[in-house]
C-alpha positions as CSV (number, residue, x, y, z in Angstrom):
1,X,22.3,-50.4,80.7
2,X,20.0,-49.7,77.9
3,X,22.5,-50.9,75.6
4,X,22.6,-54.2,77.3
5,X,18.8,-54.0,77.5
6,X,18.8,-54.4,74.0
7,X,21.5,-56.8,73.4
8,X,19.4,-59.4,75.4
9,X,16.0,-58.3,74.2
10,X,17.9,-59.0,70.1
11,X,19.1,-62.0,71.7
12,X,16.4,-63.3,73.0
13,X,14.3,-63.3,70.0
14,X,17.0,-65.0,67.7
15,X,16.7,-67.8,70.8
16,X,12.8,-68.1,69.5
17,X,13.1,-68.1,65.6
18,X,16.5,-70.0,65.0
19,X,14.5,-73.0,66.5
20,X,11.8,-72.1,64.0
21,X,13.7,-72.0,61.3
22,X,15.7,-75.2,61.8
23,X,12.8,-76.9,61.9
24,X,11.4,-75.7,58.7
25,X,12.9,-78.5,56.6
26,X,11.9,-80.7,58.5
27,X,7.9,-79.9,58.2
28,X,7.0,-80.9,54.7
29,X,2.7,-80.7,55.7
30,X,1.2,-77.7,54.1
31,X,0.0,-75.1,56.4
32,X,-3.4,-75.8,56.0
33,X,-3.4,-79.7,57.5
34,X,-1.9,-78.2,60.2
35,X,-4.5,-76.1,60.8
36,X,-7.4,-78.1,60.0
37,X,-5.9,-80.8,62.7
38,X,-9.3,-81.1,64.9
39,X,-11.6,-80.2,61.7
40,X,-10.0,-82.1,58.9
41,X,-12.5,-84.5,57.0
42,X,-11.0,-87.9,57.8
43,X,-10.1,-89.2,54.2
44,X,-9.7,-92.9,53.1
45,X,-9.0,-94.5,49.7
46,X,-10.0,-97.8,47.8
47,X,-8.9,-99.0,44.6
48,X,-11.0,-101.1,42.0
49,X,-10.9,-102.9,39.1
50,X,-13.2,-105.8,37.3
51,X,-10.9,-108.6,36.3
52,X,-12.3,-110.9,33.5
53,X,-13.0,-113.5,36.3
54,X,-15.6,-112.4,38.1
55,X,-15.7,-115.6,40.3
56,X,-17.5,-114.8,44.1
57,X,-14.4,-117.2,45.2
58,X,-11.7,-115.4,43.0
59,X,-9.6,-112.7,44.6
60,X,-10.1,-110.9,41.7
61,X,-14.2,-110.9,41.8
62,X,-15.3,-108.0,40.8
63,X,-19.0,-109.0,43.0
64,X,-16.8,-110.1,46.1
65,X,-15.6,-106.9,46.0
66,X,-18.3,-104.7,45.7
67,X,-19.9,-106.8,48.7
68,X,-16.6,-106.4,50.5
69,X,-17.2,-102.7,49.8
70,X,-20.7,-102.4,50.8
71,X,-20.0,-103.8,54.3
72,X,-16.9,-101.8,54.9
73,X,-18.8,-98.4,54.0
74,X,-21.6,-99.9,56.5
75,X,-19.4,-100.3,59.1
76,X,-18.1,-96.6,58.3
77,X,-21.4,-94.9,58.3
78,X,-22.5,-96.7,61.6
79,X,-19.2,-96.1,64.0
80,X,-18.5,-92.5,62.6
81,X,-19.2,-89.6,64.6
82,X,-18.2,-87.7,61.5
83,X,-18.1,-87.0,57.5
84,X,-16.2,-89.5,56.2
85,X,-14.3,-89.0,52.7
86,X,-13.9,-91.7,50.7
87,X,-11.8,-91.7,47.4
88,X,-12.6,-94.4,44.5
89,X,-9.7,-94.8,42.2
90,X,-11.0,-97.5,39.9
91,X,-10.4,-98.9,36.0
92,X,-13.3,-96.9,34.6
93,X,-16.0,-94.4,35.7
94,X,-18.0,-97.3,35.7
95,X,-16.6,-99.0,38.0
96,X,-16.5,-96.0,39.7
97,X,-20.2,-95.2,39.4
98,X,-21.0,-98.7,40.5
99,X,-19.3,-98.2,43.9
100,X,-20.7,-95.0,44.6
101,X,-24.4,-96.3,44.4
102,X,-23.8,-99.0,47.2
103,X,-25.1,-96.2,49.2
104,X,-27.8,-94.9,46.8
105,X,-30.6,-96.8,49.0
106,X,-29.0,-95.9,52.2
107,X,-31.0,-94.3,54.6
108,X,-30.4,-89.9,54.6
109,X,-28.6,-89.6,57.7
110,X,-26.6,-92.8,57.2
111,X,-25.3,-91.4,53.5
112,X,-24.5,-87.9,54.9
113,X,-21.7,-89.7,56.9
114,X,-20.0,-91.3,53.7
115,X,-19.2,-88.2,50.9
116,X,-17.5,-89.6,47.4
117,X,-14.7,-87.5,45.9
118,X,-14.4,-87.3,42.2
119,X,-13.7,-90.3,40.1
120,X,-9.7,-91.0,39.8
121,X,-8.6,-93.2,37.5
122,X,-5.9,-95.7,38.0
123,X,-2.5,-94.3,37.7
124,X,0.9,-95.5,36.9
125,X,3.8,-93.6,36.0
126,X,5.4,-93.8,32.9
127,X,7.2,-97.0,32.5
128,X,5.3,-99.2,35.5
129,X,2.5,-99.2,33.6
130,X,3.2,-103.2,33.9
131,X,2.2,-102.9,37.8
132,X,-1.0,-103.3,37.0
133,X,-1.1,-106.6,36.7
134,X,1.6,-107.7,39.4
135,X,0.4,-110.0,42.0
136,X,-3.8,-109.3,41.5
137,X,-5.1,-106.6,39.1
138,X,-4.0,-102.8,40.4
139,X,-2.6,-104.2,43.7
140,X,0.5,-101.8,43.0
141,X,-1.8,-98.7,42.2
142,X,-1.5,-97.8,46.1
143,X,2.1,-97.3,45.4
144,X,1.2,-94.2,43.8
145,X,-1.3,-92.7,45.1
146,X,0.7,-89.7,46.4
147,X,1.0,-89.2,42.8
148,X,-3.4,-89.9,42.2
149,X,-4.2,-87.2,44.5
150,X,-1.7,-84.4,43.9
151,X,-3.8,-81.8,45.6
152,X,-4.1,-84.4,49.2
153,X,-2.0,-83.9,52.1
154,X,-3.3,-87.2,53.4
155,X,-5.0,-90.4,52.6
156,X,-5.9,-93.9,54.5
157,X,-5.4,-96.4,52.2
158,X,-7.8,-99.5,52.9
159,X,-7.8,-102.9,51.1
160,X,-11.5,-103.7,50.0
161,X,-11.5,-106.7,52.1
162,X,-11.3,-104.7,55.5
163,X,-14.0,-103.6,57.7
164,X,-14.1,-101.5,60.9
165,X,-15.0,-102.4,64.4
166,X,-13.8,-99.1,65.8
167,X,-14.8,-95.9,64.8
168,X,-12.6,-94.7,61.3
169,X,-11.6,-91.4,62.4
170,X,-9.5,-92.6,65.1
171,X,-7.5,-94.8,62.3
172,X,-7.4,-91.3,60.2
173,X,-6.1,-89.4,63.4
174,X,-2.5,-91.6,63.0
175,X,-1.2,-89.5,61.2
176,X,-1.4,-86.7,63.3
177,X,0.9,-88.9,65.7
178,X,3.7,-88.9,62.8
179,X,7.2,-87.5,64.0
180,X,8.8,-84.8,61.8
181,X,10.5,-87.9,59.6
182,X,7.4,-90.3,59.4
183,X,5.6,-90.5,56.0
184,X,3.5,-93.6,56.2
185,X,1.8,-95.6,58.8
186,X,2.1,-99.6,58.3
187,X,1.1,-102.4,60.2
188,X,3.8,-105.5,61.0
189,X,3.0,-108.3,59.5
190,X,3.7,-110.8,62.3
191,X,4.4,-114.0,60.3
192,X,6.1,-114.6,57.2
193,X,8.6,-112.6,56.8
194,X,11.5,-112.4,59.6
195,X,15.2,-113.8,59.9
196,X,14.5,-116.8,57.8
197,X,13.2,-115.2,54.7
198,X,16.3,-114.7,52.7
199,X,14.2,-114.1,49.1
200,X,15.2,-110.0,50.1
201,X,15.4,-107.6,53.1
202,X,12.4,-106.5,54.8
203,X,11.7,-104.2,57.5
204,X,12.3,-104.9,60.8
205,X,11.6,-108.5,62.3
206,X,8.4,-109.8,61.0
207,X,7.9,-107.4,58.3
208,X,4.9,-105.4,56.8
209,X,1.6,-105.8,55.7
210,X,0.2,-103.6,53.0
211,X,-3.5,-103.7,53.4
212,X,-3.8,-100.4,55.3
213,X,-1.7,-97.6,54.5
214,X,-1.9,-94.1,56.7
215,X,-0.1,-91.9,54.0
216,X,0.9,-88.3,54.0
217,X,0.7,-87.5,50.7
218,X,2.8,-84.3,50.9
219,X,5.7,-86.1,52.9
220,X,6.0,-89.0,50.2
221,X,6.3,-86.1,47.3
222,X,9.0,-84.7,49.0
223,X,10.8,-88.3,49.7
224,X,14.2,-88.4,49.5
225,X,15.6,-89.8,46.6
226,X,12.2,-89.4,45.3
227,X,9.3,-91.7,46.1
228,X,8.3,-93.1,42.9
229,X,12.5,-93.4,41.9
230,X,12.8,-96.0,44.6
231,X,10.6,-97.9,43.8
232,X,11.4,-98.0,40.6
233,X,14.7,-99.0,41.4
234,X,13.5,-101.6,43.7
235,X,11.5,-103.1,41.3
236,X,14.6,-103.7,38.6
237,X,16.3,-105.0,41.1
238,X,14.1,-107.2,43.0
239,X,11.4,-107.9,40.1
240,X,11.7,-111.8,39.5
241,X,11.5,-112.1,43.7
242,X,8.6,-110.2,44.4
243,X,5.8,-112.5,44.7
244,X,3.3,-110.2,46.7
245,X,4.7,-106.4,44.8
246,X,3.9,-103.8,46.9
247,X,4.1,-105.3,50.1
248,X,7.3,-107.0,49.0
249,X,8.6,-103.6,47.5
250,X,7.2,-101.4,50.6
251,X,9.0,-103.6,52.7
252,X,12.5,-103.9,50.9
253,X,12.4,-100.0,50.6
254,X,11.9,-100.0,54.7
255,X,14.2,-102.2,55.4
256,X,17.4,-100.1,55.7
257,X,18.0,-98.0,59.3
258,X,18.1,-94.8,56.7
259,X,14.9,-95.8,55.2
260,X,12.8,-97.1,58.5
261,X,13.0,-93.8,60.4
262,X,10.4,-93.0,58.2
263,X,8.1,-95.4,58.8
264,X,5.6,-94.9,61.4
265,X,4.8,-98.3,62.7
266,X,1.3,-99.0,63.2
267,X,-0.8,-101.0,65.5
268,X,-1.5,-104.5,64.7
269,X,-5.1,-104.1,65.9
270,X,-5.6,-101.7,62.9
271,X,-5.0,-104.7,60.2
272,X,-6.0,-107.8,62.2
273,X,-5.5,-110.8,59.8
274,X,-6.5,-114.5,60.9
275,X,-2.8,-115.2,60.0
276,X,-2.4,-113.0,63.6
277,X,-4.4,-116.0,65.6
278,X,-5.0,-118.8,62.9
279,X,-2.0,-121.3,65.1
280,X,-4.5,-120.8,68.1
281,X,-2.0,-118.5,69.6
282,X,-2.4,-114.6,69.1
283,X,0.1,-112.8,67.4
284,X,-0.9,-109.3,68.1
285,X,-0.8,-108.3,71.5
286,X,-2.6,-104.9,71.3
287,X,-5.5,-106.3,69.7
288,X,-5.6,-108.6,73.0
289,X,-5.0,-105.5,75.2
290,X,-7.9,-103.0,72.8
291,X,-9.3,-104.7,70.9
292,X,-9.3,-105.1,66.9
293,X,-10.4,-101.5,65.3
294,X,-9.7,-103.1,61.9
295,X,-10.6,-106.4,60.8
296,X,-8.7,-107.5,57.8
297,X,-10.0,-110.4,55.3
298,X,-7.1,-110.9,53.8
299,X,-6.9,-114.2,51.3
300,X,-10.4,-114.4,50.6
301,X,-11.1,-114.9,54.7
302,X,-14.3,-113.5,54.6
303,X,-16.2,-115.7,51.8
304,X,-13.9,-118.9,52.1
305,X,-15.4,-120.7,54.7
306,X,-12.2,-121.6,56.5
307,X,-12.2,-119.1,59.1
308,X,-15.7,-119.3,61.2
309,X,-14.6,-116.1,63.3
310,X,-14.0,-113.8,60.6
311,X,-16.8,-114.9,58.3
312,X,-19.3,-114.5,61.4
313,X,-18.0,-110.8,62.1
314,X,-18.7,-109.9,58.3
315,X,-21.6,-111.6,57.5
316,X,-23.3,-110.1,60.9
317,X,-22.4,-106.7,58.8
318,X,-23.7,-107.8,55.9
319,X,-27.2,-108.5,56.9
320,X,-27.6,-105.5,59.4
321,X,-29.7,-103.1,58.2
322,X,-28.5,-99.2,58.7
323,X,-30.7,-97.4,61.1
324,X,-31.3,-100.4,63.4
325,X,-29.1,-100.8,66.6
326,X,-26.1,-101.6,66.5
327,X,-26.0,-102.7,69.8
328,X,-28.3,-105.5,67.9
329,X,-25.6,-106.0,65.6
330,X,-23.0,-107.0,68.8
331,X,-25.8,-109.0,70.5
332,X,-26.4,-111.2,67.7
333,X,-22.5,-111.3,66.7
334,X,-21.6,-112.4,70.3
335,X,-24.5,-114.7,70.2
336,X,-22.8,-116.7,67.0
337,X,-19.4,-116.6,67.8
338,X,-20.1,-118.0,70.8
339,X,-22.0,-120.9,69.7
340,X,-19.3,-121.9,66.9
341,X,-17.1,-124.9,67.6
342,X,-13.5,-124.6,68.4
343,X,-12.5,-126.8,65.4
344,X,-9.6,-125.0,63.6
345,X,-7.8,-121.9,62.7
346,X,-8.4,-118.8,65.0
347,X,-11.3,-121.0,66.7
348,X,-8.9,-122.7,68.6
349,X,-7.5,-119.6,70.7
350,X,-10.3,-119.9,73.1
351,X,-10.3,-115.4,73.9
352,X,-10.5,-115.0,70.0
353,X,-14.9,-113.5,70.8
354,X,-12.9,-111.1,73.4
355,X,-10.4,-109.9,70.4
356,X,-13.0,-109.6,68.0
357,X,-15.8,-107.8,70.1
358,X,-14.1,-105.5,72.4
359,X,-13.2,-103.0,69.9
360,X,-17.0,-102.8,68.7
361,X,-18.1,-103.4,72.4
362,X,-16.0,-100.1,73.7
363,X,-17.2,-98.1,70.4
364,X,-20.9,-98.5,71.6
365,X,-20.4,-98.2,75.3
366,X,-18.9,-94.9,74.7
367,X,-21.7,-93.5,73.3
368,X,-23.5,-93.3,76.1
Protein backbone atom coordinates (compact mmCIF):
# COMPACT_ATOMS: atom_id res chain seq x y z
CA UNK A 1 0.00 0.00 0.00
CA UNK A 2 2.70 2.41 0.59
CA UNK A 3 4.25 1.55 -2.50
CA UNK A 4 1.17 2.49 -4.32
CA UNK A 5 0.93 5.59 -2.07
CA UNK A 6 3.77 6.75 -3.70
CA UNK A 7 3.30 5.74 -7.18
CA UNK A 8 0.20 8.11 -7.23
CA UNK A 9 1.61 10.80 -5.03
CA UNK A 10 5.00 10.70 -8.16
CA UNK A 11 2.15 10.65 -10.41
CA UNK A 12 0.24 13.14 -9.43
CA UNK A 13 2.90 15.75 -9.45
CA UNK A 14 4.13 14.95 -13.05
CA UNK A 15 0.07 15.61 -13.78
CA UNK A 16 0.92 19.46 -12.37
CA UNK A 17 4.33 20.26 -14.00
CA UNK A 18 4.07 18.48 -17.52
CA UNK A 19 1.19 21.11 -18.11
CA UNK A 20 3.78 23.68 -16.95
CA UNK A 21 6.25 22.80 -18.98
CA UNK A 22 4.31 22.50 -22.21
CA UNK A 23 3.31 25.69 -21.81
CA UNK A 24 6.68 27.23 -21.51
CA UNK A 25 7.23 27.87 -25.17
CA UNK A 26 4.43 29.20 -25.55
CA UNK A 27 4.98 32.25 -22.86
CA UNK A 28 7.53 34.44 -24.49
CA UNK A 29 6.59 37.69 -21.64
CA UNK A 30 9.36 37.97 -19.18
CA UNK A 31 8.59 37.09 -15.67
CA UNK A 32 8.51 40.46 -14.56
CA UNK A 33 5.27 41.77 -16.82
CA UNK A 34 3.73 39.08 -15.52
CA UNK A 35 4.11 40.12 -12.19
CA UNK A 36 3.76 43.70 -12.52
CA UNK A 37 0.20 42.90 -14.24
CA UNK A 38 -2.01 45.32 -11.77
CA UNK A 39 1.13 47.73 -11.11
CA UNK A 40 2.70 48.09 -14.44
CA UNK A 41 3.18 51.76 -15.63
CA UNK A 42 0.83 51.88 -18.70
CA UNK A 43 3.38 52.80 -21.50
CA UNK A 44 2.60 54.49 -24.97
CA UNK A 45 4.81 55.63 -27.81
CA UNK A 46 4.89 58.54 -30.40
CA UNK A 47 7.14 59.10 -33.15
CA UNK A 48 8.26 62.53 -34.59
CA UNK A 49 9.99 64.14 -37.15
CA UNK A 50 10.07 67.95 -38.78
CA UNK A 51 9.63 67.62 -42.44
CA UNK A 52 10.92 70.61 -44.47
CA UNK A 53 7.25 71.60 -44.94
CA UNK A 54 6.08 72.75 -42.00
CA UNK A 55 2.66 73.71 -43.46
CA UNK A 56 -0.38 73.75 -40.47
CA UNK A 57 -2.41 71.96 -43.46
CA UNK A 58 0.49 69.54 -44.43
CA UNK A 59 0.47 66.07 -42.95
CA UNK A 60 3.83 66.40 -42.48
CA UNK A 61 3.63 69.88 -40.17
CA UNK A 62 5.85 69.70 -37.83
CA UNK A 63 3.38 72.70 -35.72
CA UNK A 64 0.18 70.38 -36.54
CA UNK A 65 1.85 67.93 -34.84
CA UNK A 66 3.13 69.27 -31.86
CA UNK A 67 -0.63 70.78 -31.34
CA UNK A 68 -1.88 67.24 -32.15
CA UNK A 69 0.52 66.28 -29.37
CA UNK A 70 -0.36 68.76 -26.80
CA UNK A 71 -4.10 67.80 -26.90
CA UNK A 72 -3.52 64.11 -26.85
CA UNK A 73 -1.17 64.42 -23.64
CA UNK A 74 -4.16 66.73 -22.24
CA UNK A 75 -6.52 64.32 -22.76
CA UNK A 76 -4.05 61.72 -21.03
CA UNK A 77 -3.32 63.71 -18.04
CA UNK A 78 -7.15 64.52 -17.45
CA UNK A 79 -8.79 60.83 -17.84
CA UNK A 80 -5.83 58.96 -16.14
CA UNK A 81 -6.15 57.59 -12.81
CA UNK A 82 -2.51 56.77 -13.20
CA UNK A 83 1.33 57.54 -14.22
CA UNK A 84 1.34 57.44 -17.61
CA UNK A 85 4.68 56.58 -19.64
CA UNK A 86 5.15 58.13 -22.69
CA UNK A 87 8.09 57.33 -25.12
CA UNK A 88 9.28 60.08 -27.72
CA UNK A 89 11.22 58.43 -30.56
CA UNK A 90 11.91 61.45 -32.76
CA UNK A 91 14.61 62.72 -35.68
CA UNK A 92 16.77 64.62 -33.14
CA UNK A 93 16.83 65.46 -29.38
CA UNK A 94 15.44 68.42 -30.43
CA UNK A 95 12.66 67.42 -31.52
CA UNK A 96 12.64 65.49 -28.71
CA UNK A 97 13.13 68.27 -26.21
CA UNK A 98 10.45 70.28 -27.96
CA UNK A 99 7.73 67.66 -27.17
CA UNK A 100 8.61 67.08 -23.79
CA UNK A 101 8.12 70.91 -22.84
CA UNK A 102 4.30 70.81 -24.08
CA UNK A 103 3.94 70.03 -20.49
CA UNK A 104 6.60 72.42 -18.98
CA UNK A 105 3.61 74.95 -18.04
CA UNK A 106 1.30 72.27 -16.91
CA UNK A 107 -0.07 72.58 -13.73
CA UNK A 108 2.06 69.99 -10.84
CA UNK A 109 -0.45 67.48 -10.40
CA UNK A 110 -1.47 67.37 -14.00
CA UNK A 111 2.46 66.73 -15.06
CA UNK A 112 2.97 64.10 -12.44
CA UNK A 113 0.41 61.98 -14.52
CA UNK A 114 2.50 62.15 -17.84
CA UNK A 115 6.54 60.89 -17.10
CA UNK A 116 8.90 61.15 -20.44
CA UNK A 117 11.35 58.24 -21.05
CA UNK A 118 14.68 59.01 -22.46
CA UNK A 119 15.08 60.31 -25.82
CA UNK A 120 15.13 57.45 -28.69
CA UNK A 121 16.15 58.13 -31.80
CA UNK A 122 14.51 56.96 -34.93
CA UNK A 123 15.66 53.50 -35.86
CA UNK A 124 15.83 51.42 -38.94
CA UNK A 125 17.58 48.38 -39.44
CA UNK A 126 20.30 48.02 -41.72
CA UNK A 127 19.12 48.12 -45.18
CA UNK A 128 15.45 49.90 -44.61
CA UNK A 129 16.94 52.81 -43.84
CA UNK A 130 14.81 53.96 -47.05
CA UNK A 131 11.54 53.54 -44.84
CA UNK A 132 11.92 56.63 -43.68
CA UNK A 133 10.57 58.36 -46.16
CA UNK A 134 7.76 55.77 -47.40
CA UNK A 135 4.32 57.18 -47.45
CA UNK A 136 5.02 60.48 -44.81
CA UNK A 137 8.34 61.01 -43.04
CA UNK A 138 9.10 58.00 -40.31
CA UNK A 139 5.53 56.46 -40.80
CA UNK A 140 7.45 53.01 -41.02
CA UNK A 141 9.51 53.68 -37.78
CA UNK A 142 6.55 51.90 -35.72
CA UNK A 143 7.55 48.87 -37.58
CA UNK A 144 10.46 48.60 -35.46
CA UNK A 145 9.94 49.70 -32.45
CA UNK A 146 10.35 46.16 -30.80
CA UNK A 147 13.72 46.79 -32.00
CA UNK A 148 13.76 50.87 -30.33
CA UNK A 149 12.98 49.71 -27.02
CA UNK A 150 15.03 46.46 -26.59
CA UNK A 151 14.67 46.51 -22.78
CA UNK A 152 10.27 46.98 -23.16
CA UNK A 153 8.04 44.09 -22.80
CA UNK A 154 5.24 46.37 -24.06
CA UNK A 155 4.33 49.51 -25.81
CA UNK A 156 0.99 51.38 -27.19
CA UNK A 157 1.79 52.78 -30.17
CA UNK A 158 -0.36 56.00 -30.95
CA UNK A 159 -0.39 58.14 -34.12
CA UNK A 160 0.08 61.88 -33.13
CA UNK A 161 -3.28 62.65 -34.53
CA UNK A 162 -5.23 60.60 -31.88
CA UNK A 163 -6.71 61.72 -28.70
CA UNK A 164 -8.48 59.95 -25.80
CA UNK A 165 -12.04 60.11 -24.66
CA UNK A 166 -11.66 57.17 -22.25
CA UNK A 167 -9.24 56.81 -19.77
CA UNK A 168 -5.52 55.40 -21.47
CA UNK A 169 -4.86 52.70 -19.16
CA UNK A 170 -7.78 50.75 -20.15
CA UNK A 171 -6.27 50.92 -23.90
CA UNK A 172 -2.75 49.83 -22.20
CA UNK A 173 -4.63 46.87 -20.30
CA UNK A 174 -5.22 45.02 -24.04
CA UNK A 175 -2.56 43.46 -23.88
CA UNK A 176 -3.14 41.72 -20.85
CA UNK A 177 -6.20 40.12 -22.84
CA UNK A 178 -3.57 38.62 -25.42
CA UNK A 179 -3.82 34.67 -25.80
CA UNK A 180 -0.51 32.74 -25.63
CA UNK A 181 -0.01 33.37 -29.67
CA UNK A 182 -1.12 37.14 -29.87
CA UNK A 183 1.72 39.72 -30.38
CA UNK A 184 -0.11 42.86 -31.42
CA UNK A 185 -3.34 44.51 -30.97
CA UNK A 186 -4.82 46.22 -34.31
CA UNK A 187 -7.90 47.80 -35.00
CA UNK A 188 -10.04 46.78 -38.49
CA UNK A 189 -10.09 49.18 -40.71
CA UNK A 190 -13.67 48.97 -41.94
CA UNK A 191 -13.46 50.42 -45.40
CA UNK A 192 -10.98 50.11 -48.02
CA UNK A 193 -9.63 47.18 -48.04
CA UNK A 194 -11.86 43.91 -48.36
CA UNK A 195 -12.70 41.39 -51.38
CA UNK A 196 -12.35 43.99 -54.01
CA UNK A 197 -8.91 45.14 -53.31
CA UNK A 198 -6.80 42.96 -55.44
CA UNK A 199 -3.41 45.43 -55.22
CA UNK A 200 -2.25 42.42 -52.40
CA UNK A 201 -3.75 40.28 -49.55
CA UNK A 202 -4.79 41.81 -46.34
CA UNK A 203 -6.05 40.50 -43.24
CA UNK A 204 -9.32 39.43 -42.79
CA UNK A 205 -12.31 41.23 -44.50
CA UNK A 206 -11.90 44.90 -44.19
CA UNK A 207 -8.40 45.01 -43.25
CA UNK A 208 -6.26 46.94 -40.68
CA UNK A 209 -5.60 50.24 -39.58
CA UNK A 210 -2.23 51.16 -38.30
CA UNK A 211 -2.72 54.27 -36.19
CA UNK A 212 -2.83 52.36 -32.86
CA UNK A 213 -0.66 49.52 -32.18
CA UNK A 214 -0.93 47.49 -28.58
CA UNK A 215 2.54 45.73 -29.05
CA UNK A 216 4.36 43.22 -26.98
CA UNK A 217 7.67 43.94 -27.51
CA UNK A 218 9.11 40.66 -26.18
CA UNK A 219 6.48 38.47 -28.34
CA UNK A 220 7.55 40.31 -31.72
CA UNK A 221 11.41 39.56 -30.83
CA UNK A 222 10.76 36.19 -30.58
CA UNK A 223 8.41 36.13 -33.98
CA UNK A 224 8.68 33.41 -35.96
CA UNK A 225 10.53 33.73 -38.96
CA UNK A 226 11.74 36.77 -37.30
CA UNK A 227 9.91 40.00 -37.08
CA UNK A 228 12.00 42.45 -38.87
CA UNK A 229 12.86 39.36 -41.79
CA UNK A 230 9.19 39.52 -42.80
CA UNK A 231 8.93 42.44 -43.31
CA UNK A 232 11.73 42.76 -45.10
CA UNK A 233 10.63 40.25 -47.27
CA UNK A 234 7.35 41.78 -47.62
CA UNK A 235 8.58 44.82 -48.66
CA UNK A 236 10.82 43.26 -51.79
CA UNK A 237 8.02 41.73 -52.76
CA UNK A 238 5.27 44.10 -52.42
CA UNK A 239 7.38 47.52 -52.56
CA UNK A 240 6.02 49.22 -55.86
CA UNK A 241 2.18 48.34 -54.39
CA UNK A 242 2.45 49.71 -51.11
CA UNK A 243 0.95 53.05 -51.17
CA UNK A 244 0.26 53.47 -47.37
CA UNK A 245 3.74 51.10 -46.01
CA UNK A 246 3.19 49.94 -42.84
CA UNK A 247 -0.31 49.51 -42.80
CA UNK A 248 -0.12 47.95 -46.20
CA UNK A 249 2.85 45.70 -44.98
CA UNK A 250 1.18 45.02 -41.38
CA UNK A 251 -1.68 43.90 -43.14
CA UNK A 252 -0.10 41.66 -46.03
CA UNK A 253 2.01 40.00 -43.17
CA UNK A 254 -1.57 39.27 -41.31
CA UNK A 255 -3.16 38.15 -43.98
CA UNK A 256 -2.34 34.32 -43.99
CA UNK A 257 -4.49 31.85 -41.37
CA UNK A 258 -0.64 31.05 -40.04
CA UNK A 259 0.13 34.61 -39.61
CA UNK A 260 -3.41 36.03 -38.16
CA UNK A 261 -3.53 33.75 -35.07
CA UNK A 262 -1.27 36.24 -33.91
CA UNK A 263 -3.02 39.11 -34.23
CA UNK A 264 -5.17 40.19 -31.52
CA UNK A 265 -7.95 42.12 -33.09
CA UNK A 266 -8.84 45.24 -31.48
CA UNK A 267 -11.89 47.29 -30.94
CA UNK A 268 -12.85 49.69 -33.42
CA UNK A 269 -13.84 52.18 -30.68
CA UNK A 270 -10.12 52.35 -29.79
CA UNK A 271 -9.16 54.05 -33.47
CA UNK A 272 -12.45 55.68 -34.44
CA UNK A 273 -11.85 57.37 -37.85
CA UNK A 274 -14.58 59.59 -39.69
CA UNK A 275 -14.05 57.10 -42.47
CA UNK A 276 -16.07 54.68 -39.74
CA UNK A 277 -19.40 57.21 -40.05
CA UNK A 278 -18.33 59.81 -42.87
CA UNK A 279 -21.38 57.78 -45.50
CA UNK A 280 -23.82 58.76 -42.56
CA UNK A 281 -24.03 55.19 -41.65
CA UNK A 282 -21.69 53.91 -38.75
CA UNK A 283 -19.19 51.43 -39.40
CA UNK A 284 -18.20 50.36 -36.00
CA UNK A 285 -20.71 48.93 -34.00
CA UNK A 286 -18.86 48.89 -30.56
CA UNK A 287 -18.23 52.42 -30.64
CA UNK A 288 -22.30 52.69 -31.03
CA UNK A 289 -22.71 50.06 -28.14
CA UNK A 290 -19.49 52.02 -25.73
CA UNK A 291 -18.72 54.52 -26.94
CA UNK A 292 -15.38 55.88 -28.77
CA UNK A 293 -12.27 55.55 -26.12
CA UNK A 294 -10.07 56.69 -28.98
CA UNK A 295 -10.67 59.35 -31.43
CA UNK A 296 -8.58 59.13 -34.43
CA UNK A 297 -7.85 62.23 -36.84
CA UNK A 298 -6.69 60.46 -39.41
CA UNK A 299 -6.05 62.56 -42.92
CA UNK A 300 -5.69 65.76 -41.45
CA UNK A 301 -9.49 65.44 -39.82
CA UNK A 302 -8.80 67.46 -37.07
CA UNK A 303 -7.48 70.88 -38.85
CA UNK A 304 -9.24 70.40 -42.29
CA UNK A 305 -12.46 71.73 -41.78
CA UNK A 306 -14.30 68.95 -43.46
CA UNK A 307 -15.42 66.99 -40.62
CA UNK A 308 -17.40 69.42 -38.08
CA UNK A 309 -17.74 66.49 -35.47
CA UNK A 310 -14.22 65.62 -35.13
CA UNK A 311 -12.84 69.16 -35.35
CA UNK A 312 -15.45 70.20 -32.47
CA UNK A 313 -14.20 67.14 -30.19
CA UNK A 314 -10.47 68.44 -30.61
CA UNK A 315 -10.66 71.94 -30.60
CA UNK A 316 -12.95 71.63 -27.20
CA UNK A 317 -9.45 69.91 -26.02
CA UNK A 318 -7.48 72.34 -27.22
CA UNK A 319 -8.81 75.29 -25.50
CA UNK A 320 -9.62 73.50 -22.04
CA UNK A 321 -7.44 74.51 -19.57
CA UNK A 322 -5.98 71.61 -17.15
CA UNK A 323 -7.23 71.90 -13.69
CA UNK A 324 -10.74 73.04 -14.65
CA UNK A 325 -13.70 70.54 -14.93
CA UNK A 326 -13.90 68.43 -17.18
CA UNK A 327 -17.25 67.92 -16.82
CA UNK A 328 -17.05 71.65 -18.33
CA UNK A 329 -15.22 70.29 -21.09
CA UNK A 330 -18.37 67.73 -22.01
CA UNK A 331 -20.88 70.50 -21.25
CA UNK A 332 -19.58 72.78 -23.65
CA UNK A 333 -18.62 69.83 -26.31
CA UNK A 334 -22.28 68.60 -26.13
CA UNK A 335 -23.38 72.15 -26.34
CA UNK A 336 -21.44 72.55 -29.98
CA UNK A 337 -21.99 69.41 -31.46
CA UNK A 338 -25.35 69.81 -30.94
CA UNK A 339 -25.81 73.01 -32.51
CA UNK A 340 -23.77 72.09 -35.79
CA UNK A 341 -25.82 71.44 -38.96
CA UNK A 342 -26.26 68.01 -40.39
CA UNK A 343 -24.62 69.04 -43.79
CA UNK A 344 -22.14 66.30 -44.72
CA UNK A 345 -19.82 63.61 -43.70
CA UNK A 346 -20.34 62.01 -40.14
CA UNK A 347 -22.97 64.93 -39.57
CA UNK A 348 -25.36 63.27 -41.41
CA UNK A 349 -25.63 60.02 -39.02
CA UNK A 350 -27.98 61.75 -36.77
CA UNK A 351 -26.49 59.47 -33.10
CA UNK A 352 -22.91 60.61 -34.29
CA UNK A 353 -22.99 63.36 -30.48
CA UNK A 354 -24.04 59.82 -28.69
CA UNK A 355 -20.81 58.05 -30.41
CA UNK A 356 -18.64 60.75 -29.69
CA UNK A 357 -19.74 61.63 -26.01
CA UNK A 358 -20.51 58.46 -24.33
CA UNK A 359 -17.09 57.25 -23.90
CA UNK A 360 -16.07 60.77 -22.18
CA UNK A 361 -19.63 60.87 -20.61
CA UNK A 362 -19.08 57.21 -18.75
CA UNK A 363 -15.29 58.22 -17.87
CA UNK A 364 -16.64 61.20 -15.75
CA UNK A 365 -19.76 59.54 -14.28
CA UNK A 366 -17.54 56.93 -12.97
CA UNK A 367 -15.74 59.04 -10.93
CA UNK A 368 -18.14 59.66 -8.64
Amino acid sequence: MRFLYKVLCVLAVVAMVVPLLTRLPHEPLTASFHSKATTEEPEFAIVVCRDKNDSEKDATGFQRQLRQISVLLKSAASLTSETLIFNIVADSYATYETVTNLTASWPAAYRERVVFDEFKEVFYPPGAEDMMNMFRLCATERLFLAQTFEDKDAVVFLDTDTLFLMPPENLWRKVYEFNPHQVIGIAPCLYMYGPRFKKFPTYGSSGLNAGVLVMNLTRLRAFEGGWTENIMHILDKYKTKLSLADQDILNILFSNKTTAKHLYELGCEWNYREKLCSKGRNKCKRAQQLGVGLLHGAALTFVNDKEQKFQAVFDAWERHQLGESEKALLASLRTTLRRQKRSQGCSRLHFIDKILLQGLENTLRGRH
